[in-house]
N, C-alpha and C positions, 0 to 999 in steps of 0.2 A: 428289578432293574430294567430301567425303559432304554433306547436310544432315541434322543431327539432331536432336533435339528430346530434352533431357537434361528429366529430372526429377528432384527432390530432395525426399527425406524430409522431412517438417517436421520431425522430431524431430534430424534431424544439423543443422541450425541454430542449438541451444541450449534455454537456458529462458529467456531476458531478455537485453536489448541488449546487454549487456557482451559475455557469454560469446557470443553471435551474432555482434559485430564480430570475433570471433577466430576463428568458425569458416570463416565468411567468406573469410578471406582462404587457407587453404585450398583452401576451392571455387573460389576465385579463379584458383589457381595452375593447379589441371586445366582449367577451362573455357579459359585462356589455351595455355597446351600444345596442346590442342583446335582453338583459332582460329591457332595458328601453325601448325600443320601444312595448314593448307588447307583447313579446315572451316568450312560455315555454322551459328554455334549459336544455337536458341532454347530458354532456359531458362524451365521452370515448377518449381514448388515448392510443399511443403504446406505450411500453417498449424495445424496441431491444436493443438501447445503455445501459440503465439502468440494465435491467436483467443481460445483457454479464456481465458490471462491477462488479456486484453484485457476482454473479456466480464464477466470476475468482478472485476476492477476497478470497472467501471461499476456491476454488480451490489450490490459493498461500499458505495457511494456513494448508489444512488437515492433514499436519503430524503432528503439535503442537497442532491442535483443538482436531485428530483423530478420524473424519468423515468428509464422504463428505456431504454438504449441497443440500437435495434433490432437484429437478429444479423447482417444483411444489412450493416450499418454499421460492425459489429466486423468483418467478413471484409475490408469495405474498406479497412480502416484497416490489417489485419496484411499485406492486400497491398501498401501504399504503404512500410510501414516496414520489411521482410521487401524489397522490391524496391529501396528508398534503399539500404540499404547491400549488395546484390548491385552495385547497378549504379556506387557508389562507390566497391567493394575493385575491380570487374574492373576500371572506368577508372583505376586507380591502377596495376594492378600490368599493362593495357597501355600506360600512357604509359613504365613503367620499364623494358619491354620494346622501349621505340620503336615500336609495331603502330600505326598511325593507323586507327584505328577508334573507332567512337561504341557505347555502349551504353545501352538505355535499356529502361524499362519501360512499361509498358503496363495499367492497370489498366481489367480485365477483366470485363465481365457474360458471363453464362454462363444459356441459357437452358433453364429446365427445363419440365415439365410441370406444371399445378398440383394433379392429379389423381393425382400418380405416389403408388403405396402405401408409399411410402416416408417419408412424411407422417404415418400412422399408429403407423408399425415403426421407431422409430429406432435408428439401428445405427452413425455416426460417432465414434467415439471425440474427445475434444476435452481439452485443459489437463492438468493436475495429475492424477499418480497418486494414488492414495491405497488405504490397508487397506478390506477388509471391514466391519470398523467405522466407519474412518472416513467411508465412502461412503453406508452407511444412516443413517447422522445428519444428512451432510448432503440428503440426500431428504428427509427429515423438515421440514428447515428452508427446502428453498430450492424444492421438487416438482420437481428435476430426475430423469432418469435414469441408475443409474450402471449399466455393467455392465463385467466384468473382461475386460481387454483383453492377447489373449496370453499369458497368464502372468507379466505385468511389475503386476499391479494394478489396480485400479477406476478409471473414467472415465467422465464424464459423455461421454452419447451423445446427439446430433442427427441428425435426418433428413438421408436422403443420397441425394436423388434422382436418377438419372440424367440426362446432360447431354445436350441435343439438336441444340444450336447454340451458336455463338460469336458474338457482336454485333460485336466486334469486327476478327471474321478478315480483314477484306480490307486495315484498318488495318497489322494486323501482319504481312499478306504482301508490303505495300507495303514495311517499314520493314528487312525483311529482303532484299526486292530491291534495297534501296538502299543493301548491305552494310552496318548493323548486328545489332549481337548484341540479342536480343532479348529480353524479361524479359516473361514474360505468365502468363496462367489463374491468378496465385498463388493459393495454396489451393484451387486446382479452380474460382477465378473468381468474383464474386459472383451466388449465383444469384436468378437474374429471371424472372417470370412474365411473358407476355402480359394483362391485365387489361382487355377494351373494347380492345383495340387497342393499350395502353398498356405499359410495359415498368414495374414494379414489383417491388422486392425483396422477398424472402420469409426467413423464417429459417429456415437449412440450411446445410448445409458439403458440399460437389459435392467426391466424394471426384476428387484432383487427379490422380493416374493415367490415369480415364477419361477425364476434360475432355483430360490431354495426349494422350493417343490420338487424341480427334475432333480437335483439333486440327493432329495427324501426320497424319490422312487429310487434311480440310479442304485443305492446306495444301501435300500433297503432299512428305513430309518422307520421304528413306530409311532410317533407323533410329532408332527409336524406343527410347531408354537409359536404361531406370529406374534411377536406383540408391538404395539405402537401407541400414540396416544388416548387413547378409550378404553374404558375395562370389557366392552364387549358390544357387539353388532346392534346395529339400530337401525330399525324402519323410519322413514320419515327425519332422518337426520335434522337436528337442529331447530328444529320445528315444532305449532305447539302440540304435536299428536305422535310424538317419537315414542316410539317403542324397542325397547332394549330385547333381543333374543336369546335368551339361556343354551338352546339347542335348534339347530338348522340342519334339516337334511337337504341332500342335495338334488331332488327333484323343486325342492321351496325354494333354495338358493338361485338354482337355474330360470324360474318365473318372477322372483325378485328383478333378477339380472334384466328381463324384459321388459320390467313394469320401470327401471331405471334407477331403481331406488340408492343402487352405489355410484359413488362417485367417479368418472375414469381418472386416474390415475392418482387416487387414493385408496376409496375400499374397492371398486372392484376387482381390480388386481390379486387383491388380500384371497376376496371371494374366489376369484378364478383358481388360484394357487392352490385352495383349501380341495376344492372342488375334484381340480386335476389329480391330489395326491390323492384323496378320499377312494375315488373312481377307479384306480388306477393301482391301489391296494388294500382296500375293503378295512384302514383304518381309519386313525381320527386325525383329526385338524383342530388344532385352538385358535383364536385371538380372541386375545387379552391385551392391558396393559404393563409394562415391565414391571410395576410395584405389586401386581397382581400374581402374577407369573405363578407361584407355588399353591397359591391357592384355586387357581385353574386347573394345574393339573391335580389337584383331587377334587373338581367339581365345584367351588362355592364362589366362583363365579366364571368372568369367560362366557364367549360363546362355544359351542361345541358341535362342528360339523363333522355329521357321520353320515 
């Protein structure tokens, strides 16, 4: 029996509640496969699609609402509704299963620095793709930032400070020694300053990878499972001389990272987060892709940083 700390793309989620309840149940299916083989799981997941939607909703509105919806607010909120129905498909598809087990979430402050240069530089990708064109218009109209993300398109980008602490880790170590499954850091957690003493939110989006790392240290977690779009690491992304890596140690991962080969604010994130928990507890690290999931964790496929 392992404990693992899965993470989840915000993008394999959907783009709105429908298409989310469906993907859902999916995730549902492996994290249950997961918990019937003798596994303790806690789940994090990104918000990027969800927040932006969220955000620009409010956004569309502020002159009939008159206010803006702080960003801090919009994280909370994609984590409660992103978390609702994680923690309703699993309870659904463990009581079909007969598993007496509780699953629950956890909504999440995540404390950052209020000085981090990350405040300055924003680099988060968040919401709706869109064209070249369509992305300088909307700066024109609304002062956000857009910059092209991956190769899939323009995206308004938010500060992504790094995460230092979790408010609520001793919560969620209790909730997990008390054999539930556990829903936490959604979207890398809402991030909160210290202020005078005081814990206040800030607008940012705490890319969710590193939060689930400190959180895999914090917490004492043996393998840490990103999964996202790809079934595993690749040099040369996308290109005609990609190379998929079966196993990454973290001195190759570290020279990767210089030679540029991850993307900011897709893999290298992934990689940092792998790196940081590897280093930092002489275990393993996966990404994978979620249909892949079980099969990574017995090797046949997945990248695997040690």
């Amino acid at each position: 029996m392992s404990k693992i700390l899965i993470a989840l793309g915000g993008n394999a989620l959907g783009k709105n509640p429908i298409e989310q309840l469906e993907l859902v149940k999916k995730v549902s299916l492996i994290i249950v496969d997961l918990v019937q083989m003798g596994n303790e799981i806690v789940i994090t997941h990104g918000n990027g699609p969800q927040v932006g939607m969220i955000n620009l909703a409010f956004d569309n509105n502020s002159k009939s609402l008159g206010f803006n919806m702080p960003f801090a607010e919009c994280n909370a909120m994609s984590e409660g509704y992103i978390g609702y129905h994680l923690q309703q498909s699993i309870t659904n598809e463990l009581k079909k299963r007969s598993i007496n087990k509780n699953c629950v979430s956890v909504i999440t402050q995540v404390i950052v620095d209020k000085n981090d240069k990350a405040f300055s530089e924003p680099t988060k990708p968040i919401g709706n793709f869109y064209t070249k064109e369509e992305s300088e218009r909307l700066s024109l109209e609304n002062n956000y930032i857009y910059k092209e993300d991956a190769g899939r398109g323009y995206r308004r980008v938010v500060a992504s400070p790094k995460p230092i602490d979790i408010v609520e880790k001793e919560s969620i170590s209790n909730l997990i020694n008390d054999g539930n499954i556990v829903i936490a850091v959604g979207g890398g957690g809402i991030p909160v300053v210290y202020d005078n003493g005081v814990l206040t939110g800030v607008d940012a989006v705490i890319d969710k990878d590193l939060s689930s790392s400190l959180l895999a240290r914090l917490i004492d977690f043996d393998i840490l499972l990103i999964l996202t779009n790809i079934d595993k690491v690749y040099l040369n992304y996308n290109k005609d001389n990609e190379l998929g890596l079966d196993i990454l140690c973290v001195d190759d991962a570290l020279n990767y990272i210089k030679d540029n080969q991850f993307a900011k604010g897709s893999m290298l994130p992934k990689i940092e987060a792998c790196i940081n928990f590897v280093k930092a507890t002489n275990k393993q690290a996966i990404i994978t892709s979620l249909l892949s999931a079980k099969d990574a964790l017995i090797g046949k496929t997945g990248t695997l940083i040690k």
